[in-house]
N, C-alpha and C positions, 0 to 999 in steps of 0.2 A: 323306165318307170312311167307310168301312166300319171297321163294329166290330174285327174281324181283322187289316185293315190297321192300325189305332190301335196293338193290343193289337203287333203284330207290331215296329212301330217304335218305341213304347215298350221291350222286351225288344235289339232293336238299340243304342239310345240307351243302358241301362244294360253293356249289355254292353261296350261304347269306353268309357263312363267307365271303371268298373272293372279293366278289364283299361290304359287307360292308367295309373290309380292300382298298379298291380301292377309296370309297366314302369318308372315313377319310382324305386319303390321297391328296383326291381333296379338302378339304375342306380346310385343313391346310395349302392351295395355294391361298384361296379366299380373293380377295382382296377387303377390305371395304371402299366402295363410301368417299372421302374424299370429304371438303369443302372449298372454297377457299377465305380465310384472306386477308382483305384490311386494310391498314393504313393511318394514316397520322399525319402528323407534326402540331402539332400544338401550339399556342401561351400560353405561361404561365406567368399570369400576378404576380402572388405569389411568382413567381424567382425575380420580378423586384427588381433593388439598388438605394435605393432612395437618398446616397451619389452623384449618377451619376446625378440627374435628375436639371434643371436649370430650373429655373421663368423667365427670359427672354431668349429666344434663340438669336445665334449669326446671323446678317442678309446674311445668306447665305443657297441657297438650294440644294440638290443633288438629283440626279436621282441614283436611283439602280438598275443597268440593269439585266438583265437577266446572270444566272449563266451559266460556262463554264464547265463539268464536263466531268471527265474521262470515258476513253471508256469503261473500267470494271465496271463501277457503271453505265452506261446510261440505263439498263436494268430496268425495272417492277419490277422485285425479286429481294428480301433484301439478300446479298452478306453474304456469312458464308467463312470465312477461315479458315482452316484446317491445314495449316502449312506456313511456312512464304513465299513459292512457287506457292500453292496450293488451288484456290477457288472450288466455289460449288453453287448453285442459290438454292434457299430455293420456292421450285416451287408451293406452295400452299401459299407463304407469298407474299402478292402484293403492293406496294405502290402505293397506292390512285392517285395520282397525280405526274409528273414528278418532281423531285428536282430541277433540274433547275429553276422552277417556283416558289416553296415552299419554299427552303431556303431562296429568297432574300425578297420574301413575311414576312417571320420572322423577318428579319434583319431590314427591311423600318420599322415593325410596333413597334422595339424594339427601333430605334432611334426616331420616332416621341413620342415615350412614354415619353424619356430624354429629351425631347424638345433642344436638342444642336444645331439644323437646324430650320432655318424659316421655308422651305418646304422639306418636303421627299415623292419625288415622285416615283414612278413605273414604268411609260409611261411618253413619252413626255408631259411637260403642256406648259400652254404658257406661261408661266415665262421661261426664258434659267436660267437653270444651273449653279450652277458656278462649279458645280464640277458631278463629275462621280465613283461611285461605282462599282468595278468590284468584284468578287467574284471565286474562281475556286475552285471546288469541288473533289480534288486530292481520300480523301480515306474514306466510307462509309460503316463499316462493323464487324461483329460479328468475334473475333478471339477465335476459339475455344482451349482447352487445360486445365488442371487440373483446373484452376483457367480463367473461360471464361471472356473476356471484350470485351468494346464496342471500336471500333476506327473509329475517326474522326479527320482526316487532311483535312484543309481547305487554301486559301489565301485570304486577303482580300487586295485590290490596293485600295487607292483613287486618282484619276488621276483629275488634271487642265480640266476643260470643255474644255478652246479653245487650247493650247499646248498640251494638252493630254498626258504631264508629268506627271510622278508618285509622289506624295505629300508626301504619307504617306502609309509604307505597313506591313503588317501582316501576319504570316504564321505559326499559330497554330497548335500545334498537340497532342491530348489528346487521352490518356487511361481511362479508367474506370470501376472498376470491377463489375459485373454480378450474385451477388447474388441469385437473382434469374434467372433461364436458360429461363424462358419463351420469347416468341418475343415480347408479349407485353410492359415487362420490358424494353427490348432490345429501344422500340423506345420512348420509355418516357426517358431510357438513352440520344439516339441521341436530344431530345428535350431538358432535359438539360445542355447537353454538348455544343449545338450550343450558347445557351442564355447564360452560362460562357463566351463564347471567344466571341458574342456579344458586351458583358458590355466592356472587357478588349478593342475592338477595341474602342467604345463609349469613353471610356477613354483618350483613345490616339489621337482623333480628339479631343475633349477638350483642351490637352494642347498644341494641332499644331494652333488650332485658338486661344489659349489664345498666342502665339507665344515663349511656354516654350517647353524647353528638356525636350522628355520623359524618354529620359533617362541619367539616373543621378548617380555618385559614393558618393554622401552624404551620412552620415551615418542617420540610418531611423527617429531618432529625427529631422533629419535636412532636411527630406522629405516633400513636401508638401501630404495631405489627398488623391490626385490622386495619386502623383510618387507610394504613400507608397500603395494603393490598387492595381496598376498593377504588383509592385514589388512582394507583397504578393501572386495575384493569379495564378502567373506568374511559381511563385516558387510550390504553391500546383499541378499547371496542368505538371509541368518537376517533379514531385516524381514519378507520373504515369506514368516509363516509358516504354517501350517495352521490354518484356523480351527475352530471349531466351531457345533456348533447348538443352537439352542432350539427346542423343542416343547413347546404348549399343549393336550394333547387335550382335545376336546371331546367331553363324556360323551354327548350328545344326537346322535339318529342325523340328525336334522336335516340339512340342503341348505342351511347359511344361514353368510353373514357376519358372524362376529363380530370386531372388533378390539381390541386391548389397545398400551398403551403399553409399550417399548421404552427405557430409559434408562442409557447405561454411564458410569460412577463411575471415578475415578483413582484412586489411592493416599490421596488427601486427603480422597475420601469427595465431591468436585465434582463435577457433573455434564458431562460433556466431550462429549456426542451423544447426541441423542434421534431416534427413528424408530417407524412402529406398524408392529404385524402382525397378523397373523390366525390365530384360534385353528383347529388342525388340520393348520395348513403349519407346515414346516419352517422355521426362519430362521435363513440362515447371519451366525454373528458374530466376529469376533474374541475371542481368549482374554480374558479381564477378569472384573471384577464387574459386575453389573448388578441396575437394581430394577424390576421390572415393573408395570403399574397395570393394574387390572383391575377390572371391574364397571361397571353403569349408571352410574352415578354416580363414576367413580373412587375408589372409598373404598379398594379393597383391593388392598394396597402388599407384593411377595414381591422379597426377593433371590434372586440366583440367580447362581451362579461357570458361565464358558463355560472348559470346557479344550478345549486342541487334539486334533482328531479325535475328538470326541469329539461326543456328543447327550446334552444336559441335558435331559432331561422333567420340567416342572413340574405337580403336579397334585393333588386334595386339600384344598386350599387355598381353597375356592369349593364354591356349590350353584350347581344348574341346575333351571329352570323352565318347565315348558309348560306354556301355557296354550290349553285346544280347549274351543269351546263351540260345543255343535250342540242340537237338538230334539232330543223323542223320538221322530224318526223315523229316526232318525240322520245328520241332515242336516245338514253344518257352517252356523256361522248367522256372520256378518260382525253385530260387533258391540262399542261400545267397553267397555273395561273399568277400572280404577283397581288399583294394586299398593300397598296401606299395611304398612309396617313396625311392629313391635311395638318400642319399647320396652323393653330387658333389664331395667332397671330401674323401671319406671313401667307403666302400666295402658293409657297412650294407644296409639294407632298414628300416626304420620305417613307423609305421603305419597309415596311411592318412586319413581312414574314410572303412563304410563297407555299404553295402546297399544287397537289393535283386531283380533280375532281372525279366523282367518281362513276365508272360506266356500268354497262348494263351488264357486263360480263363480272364484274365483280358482285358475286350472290352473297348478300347477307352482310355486306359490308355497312358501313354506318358513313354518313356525311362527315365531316371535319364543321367540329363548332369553333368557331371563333369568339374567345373574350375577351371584349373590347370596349376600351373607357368610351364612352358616347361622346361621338362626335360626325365628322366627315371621312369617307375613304371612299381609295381607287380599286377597281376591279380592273386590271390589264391583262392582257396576251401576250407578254412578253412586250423586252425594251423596257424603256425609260420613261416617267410619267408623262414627261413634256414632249413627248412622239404627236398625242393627241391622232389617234391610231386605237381598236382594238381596244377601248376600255371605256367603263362607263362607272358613273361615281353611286353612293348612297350616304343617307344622313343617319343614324341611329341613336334615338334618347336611349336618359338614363331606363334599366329594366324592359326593354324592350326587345323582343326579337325579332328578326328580320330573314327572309328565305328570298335569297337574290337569285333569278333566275336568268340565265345567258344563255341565247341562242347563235350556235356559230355554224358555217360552213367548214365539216372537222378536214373536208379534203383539199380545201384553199391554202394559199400562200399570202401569205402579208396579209393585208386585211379583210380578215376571214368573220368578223363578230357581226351579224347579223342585228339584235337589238338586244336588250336588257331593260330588267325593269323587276319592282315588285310585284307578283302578280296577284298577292292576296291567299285564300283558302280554298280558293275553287276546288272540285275533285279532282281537274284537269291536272294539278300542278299538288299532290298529294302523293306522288310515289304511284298513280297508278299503275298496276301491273300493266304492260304493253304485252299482248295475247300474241299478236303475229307481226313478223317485219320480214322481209323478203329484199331482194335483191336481183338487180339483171346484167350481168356482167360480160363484155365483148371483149376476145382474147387474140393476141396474133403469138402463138407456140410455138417453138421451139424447141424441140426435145429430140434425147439420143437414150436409146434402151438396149441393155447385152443381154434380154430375157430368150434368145435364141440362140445364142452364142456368144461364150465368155469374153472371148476376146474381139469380136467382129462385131461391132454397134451399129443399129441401122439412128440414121438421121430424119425428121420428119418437118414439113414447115408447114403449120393447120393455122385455119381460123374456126375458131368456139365459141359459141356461145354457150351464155352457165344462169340456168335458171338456182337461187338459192331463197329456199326459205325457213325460216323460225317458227316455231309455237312454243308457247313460255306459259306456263300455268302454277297458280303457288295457292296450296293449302294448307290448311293448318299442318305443323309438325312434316310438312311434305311440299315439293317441288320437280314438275314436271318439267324436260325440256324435248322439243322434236328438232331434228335437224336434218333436211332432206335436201339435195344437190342432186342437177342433173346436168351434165356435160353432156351436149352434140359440137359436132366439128367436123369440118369439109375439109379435104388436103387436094394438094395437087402435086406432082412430083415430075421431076426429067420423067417420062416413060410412064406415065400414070395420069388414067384418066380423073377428072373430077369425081371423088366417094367419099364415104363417110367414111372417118377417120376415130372418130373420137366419139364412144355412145355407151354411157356408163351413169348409174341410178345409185346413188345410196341414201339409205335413213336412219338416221340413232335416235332411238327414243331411249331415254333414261329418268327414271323414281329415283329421286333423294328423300329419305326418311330421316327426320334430323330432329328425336326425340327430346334431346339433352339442349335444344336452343338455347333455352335459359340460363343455362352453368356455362360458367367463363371458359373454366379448363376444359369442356368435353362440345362447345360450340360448334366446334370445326370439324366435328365426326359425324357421319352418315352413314346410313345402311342405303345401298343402291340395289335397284333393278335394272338389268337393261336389256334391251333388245336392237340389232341391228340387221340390218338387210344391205343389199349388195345386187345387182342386177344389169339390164341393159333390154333396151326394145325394140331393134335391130338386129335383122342378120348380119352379118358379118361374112364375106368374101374373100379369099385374100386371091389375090393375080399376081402372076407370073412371066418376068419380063420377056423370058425364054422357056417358051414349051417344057413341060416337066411329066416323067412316069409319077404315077404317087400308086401308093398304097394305103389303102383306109382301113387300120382294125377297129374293133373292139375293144371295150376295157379288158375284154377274159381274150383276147388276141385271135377272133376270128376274124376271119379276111371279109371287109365288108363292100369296099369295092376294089376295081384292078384298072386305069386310067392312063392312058399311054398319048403323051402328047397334049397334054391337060395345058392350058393357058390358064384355068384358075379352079377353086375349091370352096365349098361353103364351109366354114370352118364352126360357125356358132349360127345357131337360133334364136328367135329372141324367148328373152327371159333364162336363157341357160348361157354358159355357167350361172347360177346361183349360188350366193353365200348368204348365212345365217349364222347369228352371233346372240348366244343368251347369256346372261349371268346374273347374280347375285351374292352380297358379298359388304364389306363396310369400306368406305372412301375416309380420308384425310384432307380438309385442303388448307394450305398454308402461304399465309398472304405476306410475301417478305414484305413488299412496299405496296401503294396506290399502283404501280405499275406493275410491279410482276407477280405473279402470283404461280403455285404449285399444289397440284392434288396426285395424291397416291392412291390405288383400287388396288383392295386386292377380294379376291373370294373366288367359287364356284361357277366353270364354265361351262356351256353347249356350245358344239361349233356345227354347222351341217354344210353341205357341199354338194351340190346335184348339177352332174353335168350330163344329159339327156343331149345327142348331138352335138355336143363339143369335142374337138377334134383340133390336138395339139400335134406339132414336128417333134419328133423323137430321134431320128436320125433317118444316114441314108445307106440302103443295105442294095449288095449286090442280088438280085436273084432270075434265075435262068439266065444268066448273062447279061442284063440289062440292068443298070441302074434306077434305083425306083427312092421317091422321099415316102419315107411312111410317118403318117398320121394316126394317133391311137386318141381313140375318146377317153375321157376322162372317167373313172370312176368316183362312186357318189361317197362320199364323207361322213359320218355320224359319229362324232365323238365329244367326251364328257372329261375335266378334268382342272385343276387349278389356274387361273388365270391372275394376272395383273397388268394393271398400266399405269404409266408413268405418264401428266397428262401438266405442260406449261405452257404458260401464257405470259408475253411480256408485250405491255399496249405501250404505244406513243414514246419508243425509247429515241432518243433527242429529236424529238418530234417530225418523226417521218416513217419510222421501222416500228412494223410489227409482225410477231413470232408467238406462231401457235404448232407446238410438237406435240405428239404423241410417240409412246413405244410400251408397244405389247407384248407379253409373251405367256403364252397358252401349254400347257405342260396336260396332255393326254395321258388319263389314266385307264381305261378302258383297252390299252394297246399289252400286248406280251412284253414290248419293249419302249420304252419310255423316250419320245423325240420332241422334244421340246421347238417350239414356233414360234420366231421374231418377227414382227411386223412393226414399223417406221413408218409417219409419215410426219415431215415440218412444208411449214409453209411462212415463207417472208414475203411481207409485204412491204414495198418503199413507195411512201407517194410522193408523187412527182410533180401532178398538179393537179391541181381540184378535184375530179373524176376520173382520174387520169392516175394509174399507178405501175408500178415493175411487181410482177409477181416472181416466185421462186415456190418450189414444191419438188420436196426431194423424197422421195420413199425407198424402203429396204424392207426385203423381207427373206425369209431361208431358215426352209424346212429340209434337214435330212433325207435325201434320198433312201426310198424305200420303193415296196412295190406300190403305193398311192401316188407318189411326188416326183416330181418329172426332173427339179434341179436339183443337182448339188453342191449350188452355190450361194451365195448372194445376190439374189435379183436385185437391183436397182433402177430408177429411175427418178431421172432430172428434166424437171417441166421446168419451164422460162414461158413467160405473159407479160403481154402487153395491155394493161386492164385499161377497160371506159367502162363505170360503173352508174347504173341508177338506181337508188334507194327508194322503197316506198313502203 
């Protein structure tokens, strides 16, 4: 393949990634045609109380005028409240017909039902009136919160036709909970909650024309059948009352769960129901006392009175603490820590709690808050407070928060802490995103490979050097990362001159699309893109400790050279082998603890493969007599088909080992016959001392032998390093 053509379908291949990553991302913005819901109120004769209903009506008629309704509810859309300040118009839920019209529509057809009125009219008739129905439509709407209800406050006036004095009035106001969230529910609610305070008004015109008090301090034997039904319904619609809420803000700008105890108190000072919550939401309660429990350790104990409709904010009462500990390069470092309290009275500190802090490798994670009574405490690195080693103190009043910053040396031993302090709100000390960090790492190798021969391992002893570097970019709803590594390595062996040994390029760039940030349950899912490379910038020789025939084909098996008494062979060029890795697809990742963490990929993959001059051992064949090794170049790869990987990270496990695996496997669909491809690679890290670490890198991989793939084994390879590292 021509240089041009390479360079050309490379620039193709990034151009479909990209531009399909562009396409997801529109896609995950498209917004689906919605429909627009119409309701309406209407009469339910199955609620009717045939207690209420009369065989002779009394001879008088009312008109029921038209309803008077607030200016917050005169709107189309059914009204959703949010907090006991705060509406919101439900823009695709519509009411059918204006309430004004509807409700008194209900009311005329619920009292001509009771027959207590001669006539119940709507519009003027031509009988006059003796009386007048007014109606005011105060409050209409969905209150949402842990336990969602319906409310309806209404007033109902019956006014003198000709003095236009008020006779008899009513001013209801009912709760009712919402089992189900839908809106349909929601207005089968308002329909029987109207036809409840209906009956109760039907009632109490009853005993204004029979010329009795409605109301009454008899005791309910001595009630007559009405007193005793409005008293009764009276009493079930005041159980449902308006509750109130508690809010806990949380002073720290933090992305994190924190919970607190929840406990309401009776009259006796008992405890009658306990439940937790979480600091920064909202929590609807019923009116009461209540005692809340707060901090690590539950020590600290706040009453707090819930009135109705009302938001109790507690707050003040507690410190808050973060803790980030990164290098001087500003690198967050994953690392444990110990929290000791001081002592009001005494000299000591005891120990409060330990936790570990969190690094750069963990995306999306949140800081650990600490709530804490105001006071003194220790920040240590392990050990005992009285080491005086590795820790530095802070003081924290009450309602105050505090972002303790530690800088350590993360590849020291013993005393590794650097300095500590509060450093304020500079931007410096804000979670900036860090763009680029890189690394320069000196290696003495040790490694044995059977990728020649299954059973016959050659042994190599190199020194490497390892250029690595990062690029970390975060946008909205998206997170880019680059990761690119380059190994050079000199060897020298029994019978081998000074060469290169070790000359291998890789890069992974990967899009995290992470729409659903906000929702707790779908946080941890992604849609990824990615692209990777594979390479080398070196030729590649391999020598011959004893004179060797070879023979060099082609991929299609033409004879390309014929070599008799060869001491060596150029086996690779630079830039060939080449590999190319695409995909896209949605990731998983799942954080067991601070320490270890796990992502799962799976979706749609490209793999390409161009081997222009590369020239593998195949075996060794007799021919005219003469033993010859033959060398077959490699052919070029282009395939398409399901991928996944399996991708862990475990930082600063008993603070020295760390382990970063992957494992791959690429399932080719574009083939007649289906050969599915593992690829492995872990890497342990043990430090040893300060820049100074034992590395370990183990890989596997094994593809089915076909006519593409040269093994039909398990390749392996086990790398051993002797690391001196510098950060920058």
């Amino acid at each position: 393949m021509k240089r041009n053509q390479l360079i050309t379908r490379l620039n193709c291949t990034l151009i479909l990634l990209f531009s399909a990553l562009l396409l997801l991302g529109g896609c995950l913005h498209k917004v689906d045609r919605t429909v627009t819901n119409y309701y309406v109120l209407d009469y339910l004769p199955a609620t009717e109380n045939d207690q209420l209903r009369l065989a002779k009506p009394f001879a008088k008629n009312i008109e029921v005028l038209d309803a008077t309704i607030d200016r917050t509810y005169s709107r189309n859309q059914l009204v959703v409240k949010d907090s006991f300040t705060r509406i919101r118009y439900l823009p695709f839920d519509i009411w059918a017909n204006r309430l004004s019209d509807a409700i008194p529509n209900l009311v005329a057809q619920r009292l001509r039902a009771y027959n207590i009125f001669r006539r119940v009219d709507r519009d003027a008739a031509e009988a006059a009136p003796d009386y007048y129905l007014q109606i005011n439509i105060l409050n209409v709407e969905k209150i949402e919160g842990l336990h969602p209800k319906a409310h309806l406050r209404l007033e109902f006036l019956l006014r003198d036709a000709k003095s236009q004095s008020v006779l008899l009035s009513y001013k209801p106001e009912r709760y009712s909970e919402l089992p189900d969230n839908s809106t349909v529910y929601l207005v089968q609610t308002y329909n029987v909650m109207l036809m409840q305070e209906t009956d109760i008004f039907a009632a109490k015109c009853r005993l204004f024309l029979e010329g009795k008090d409605e109301e009454t301090d008899l005791l309910p034997e001595k009630q007559s059948p009405l007193q005793n039904f409005i008293y009764t319904a009276a009493s079930e619609a005041a159980a449902e009352t308006a509750g109130g809420e508690l809010l806990l803000p949380l002073l720290s700008n933090q992305n994190t769960v924190i919970r607190y105890t929840v406990e309401q108190m009776n009259e006796d000072g008992d405890i009658v129901n306990r439940l937790e919550a979480e600091f920064g939401k909202e929590l609807p309660l019923e009116p009461g006392n209540y005692l809340i429990t707060i901090g690590e350790n539950q020590e600290i104990q706040i009453p707090a009175e819930i009135k109705p409709r009302m938001r109790t904010v507690v707050s003040g009462h507690w410190s808050e603490l973060v803790v980030k500990i990164m290098d001087q390069s500003q690198t967050r470092v994953r690392l444990p820590y110990d929290l000791w309290i001081k002592d009001a009275d005494e000299y000591d500190y005891y120990l409060y709690g330990s936790d570990t802090s969190i690094g750069d490798e963990d995306l999306g994670q949140p800081d650990k808050v600490w709530i804490l009574k105001p006071g003194t405490y220790m920040i240590k690195l392990g050990g005992f407070w009285n080491d005086f080693k590795d820790f530095t103190t802070v003081n924290i009043n009450p309602g105050q928060n505090e972002i303790l910053t530690v800088v350590v040396d993360p590849s020291g031993e013993g005393n590794f802490m650097i300095g500590a302090g509060i450093l304020g709100e500079e931007p410096l000390f804000r979670d900036k995103p860090l763009v680029h960090k890189g690394a320069i790492h000196g290696n003495i190798n040790l490694n044995t490979r059977n990728s020649d021969d299954q059973k016959d391992a050659e042994f190599n002893l190199n020194i490497i050097g390892q250029l690595e570097n990062n690029l970390d970019l975060t946008f909205p709803y998206s997170h880019y990362t680059a990761r690119s590594i380059y190994d050079l390595g000199m060897s020298h062996g029994t019978g081998r001159d000074l060469q290169i040994s070790t000359d291998s390029y890789s890069l992974k760039n990967v899009m995290l699309f992470t729409p659903w940030e906000a929702r707790e349950k779908l946080k941890d899912f992604s849609f990824y893109g990615r692209l990777d490379l594979k390479t080398h910038f070196f030729d590649e020789t391999r020598k011959f400790d004893d004179p060797k025939n070879l023979l060099v084909l082609s991929h299609q098996s033409d004879t390309l050279q014929v070599l008799t008494n060869a001491d060596h062979l150029k086996t690779k060029q630079p830039f060939f082998p080449m590999n190319l890795k695409e995909g896209l697809g949605i990731t998983y990742r799942w954080v067991m603890n601070p320490k270890v963490a796990l992502s799962l990929r799976g979706g749609y993959g490209w793999q390409q493969e161009f081997n222009r001059d590369s020239y593998n051992y195949v075996e060794r064949a007799l021919v005219d007599s003469l033993y010859y090794d033959m060398y077959m170049e490699g052919s070029d790869k282009n395939d398409h088909g399901l991928e996944s990987t399996l991708i862990l990270s475990a930082l600063n496990l008993m603070r020295f080992l760390n382990i970063n695996s992957t494992f791959e496997v690429f399932i080719p669909m574009n083939r007649d016959r289906v050969r599915p491809r593992f690829e492995s690679e872990s890497r342990f890290n043990i430090r040893l001392y300060r820049n100074v670490s034992l590395d370990l890198k183990l890989t596997a991989a094994y593809e089915r032998k076909d006519e593409r793939a040269r093994h039909d084994w398990i390749v392996y390879g086990l790398d051993s390093f002797l690391r001196i590292s510098l950060y920058y």
